[in-house]
C-alpha positions in Angstrom: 38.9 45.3 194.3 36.4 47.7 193.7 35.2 48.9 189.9 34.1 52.3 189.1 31.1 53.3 187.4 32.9 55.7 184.6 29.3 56.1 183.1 28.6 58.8 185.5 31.9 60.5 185.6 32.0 64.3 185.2 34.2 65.8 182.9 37.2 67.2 184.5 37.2 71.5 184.6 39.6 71.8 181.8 37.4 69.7 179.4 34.8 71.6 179.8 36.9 74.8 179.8 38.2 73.6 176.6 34.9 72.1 175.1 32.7 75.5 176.1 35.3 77.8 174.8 35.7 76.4 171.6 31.6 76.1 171.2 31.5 79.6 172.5 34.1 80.8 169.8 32.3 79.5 167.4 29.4 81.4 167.8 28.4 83.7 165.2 28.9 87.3 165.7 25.2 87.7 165.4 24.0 84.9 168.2 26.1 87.1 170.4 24.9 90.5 169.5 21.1 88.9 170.3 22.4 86.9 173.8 24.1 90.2 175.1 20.5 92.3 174.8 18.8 89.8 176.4 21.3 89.8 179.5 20.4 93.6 179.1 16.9 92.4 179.1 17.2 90.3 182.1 19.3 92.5 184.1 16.5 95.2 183.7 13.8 92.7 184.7 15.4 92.2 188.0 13.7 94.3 190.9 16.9 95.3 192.4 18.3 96.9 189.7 16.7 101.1 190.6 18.5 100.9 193.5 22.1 99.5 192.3 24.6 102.5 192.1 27.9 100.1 192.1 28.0 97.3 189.4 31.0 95.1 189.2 31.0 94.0 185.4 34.3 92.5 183.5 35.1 93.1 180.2 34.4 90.2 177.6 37.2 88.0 176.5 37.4 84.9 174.3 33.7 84.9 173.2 32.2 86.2 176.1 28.4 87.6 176.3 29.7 91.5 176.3 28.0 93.3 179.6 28.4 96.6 177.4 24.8 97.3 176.9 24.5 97.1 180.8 27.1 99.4 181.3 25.4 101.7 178.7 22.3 101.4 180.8 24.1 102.0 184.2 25.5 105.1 182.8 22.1 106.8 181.9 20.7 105.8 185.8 23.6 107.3 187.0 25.2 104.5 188.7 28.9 103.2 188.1 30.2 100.2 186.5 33.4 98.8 187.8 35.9 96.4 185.6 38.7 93.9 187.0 42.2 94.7 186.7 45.1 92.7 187.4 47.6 94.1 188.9 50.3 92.0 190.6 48.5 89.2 190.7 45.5 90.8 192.7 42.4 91.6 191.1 40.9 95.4 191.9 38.3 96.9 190.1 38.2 100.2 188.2 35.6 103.0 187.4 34.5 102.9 183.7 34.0 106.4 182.5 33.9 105.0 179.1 33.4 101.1 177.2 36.3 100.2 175.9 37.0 99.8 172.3 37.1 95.9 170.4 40.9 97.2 169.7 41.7 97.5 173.5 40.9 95.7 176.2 42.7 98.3 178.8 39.2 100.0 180.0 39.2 104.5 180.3 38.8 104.3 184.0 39.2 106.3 186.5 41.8 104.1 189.5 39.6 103.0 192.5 39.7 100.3 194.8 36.2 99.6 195.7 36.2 97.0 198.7 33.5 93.8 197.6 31.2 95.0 200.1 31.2 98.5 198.1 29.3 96.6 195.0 25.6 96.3 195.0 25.6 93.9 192.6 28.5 91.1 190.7 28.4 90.3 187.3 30.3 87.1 187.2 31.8 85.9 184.1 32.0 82.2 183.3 33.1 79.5 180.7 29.7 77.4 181.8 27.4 77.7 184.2 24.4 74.7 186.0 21.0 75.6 186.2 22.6 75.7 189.9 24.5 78.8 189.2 28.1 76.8 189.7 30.7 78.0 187.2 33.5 77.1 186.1 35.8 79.8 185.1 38.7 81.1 183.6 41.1 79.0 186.2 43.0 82.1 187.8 40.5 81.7 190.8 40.5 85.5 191.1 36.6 85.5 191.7 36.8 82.8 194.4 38.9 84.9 196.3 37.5 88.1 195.8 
């Protein structure tokens, strides 16, 4: 019979969904304010980002890093910033023409289907990512698929 080493064991997904959303929650509101400009920061650093004019974003839930001072940003270089929807049980993206509001997470968009080819660029949200860039998400597996 063979043992197993359980020191080098990975956590399963929903530990670490459950262990990163509860340290994520627990964030103070101010830690989050200062981690969303610097993915504003970032995003503007990035060489690509003149010539974007489609941006698939997502709107933050459950302690997220809020992509809204990106969209702000898109808005004012005239290029778009899409949200997911689901709609029966198929995720499409919409046209913000507006961010929406911390009372509603139903974004004022305007209904498009914009094929994944369509984007120039994905903002991906995440529960945790590896310096590898694997996440592990919300467990819908609506990302995988698109």
């Amino acid at each position: 019979m063979r043992s197993t080493n359980t020191s080098n064991t990975l956590p399963s997904k929903s530990v670490l969904r459950q262990t990163y959303r509860t340290r994520r929650r627990e964030l103070p509101v101010d830690v989050a304010r200062v981690a969303a400009h610097r993915l504003m920061e970032n995003f503007q650093q990035l060489d690509c980002i003149k010539a974007v004019r489609a941006v698939a974003l997502y709107v933050p839930m459950d302690g997220e890093i809020s992509p809204e001072f990106i969209f702000h940003g898109l808005a004012a270089s005239h290029a778009c910033g899409y949200v997911p929807q689901i709609i029966d049980g198929q995720m499409r993206f919409v046209e913000l023409s507006a961010w929406p509001s911390a009372r509603s997470v139903n974004p004022i968009a305007r209904a498009v289907s914009p094929a994944p080819d369509d984007f120039d660029l994905v903002l991906v949200p995440g529960i945790v990512f590896d310096r590898r860039g694997y996440r592990v998400g919300f467990g819908g597996g609506f990302y995988d698929r698109f």
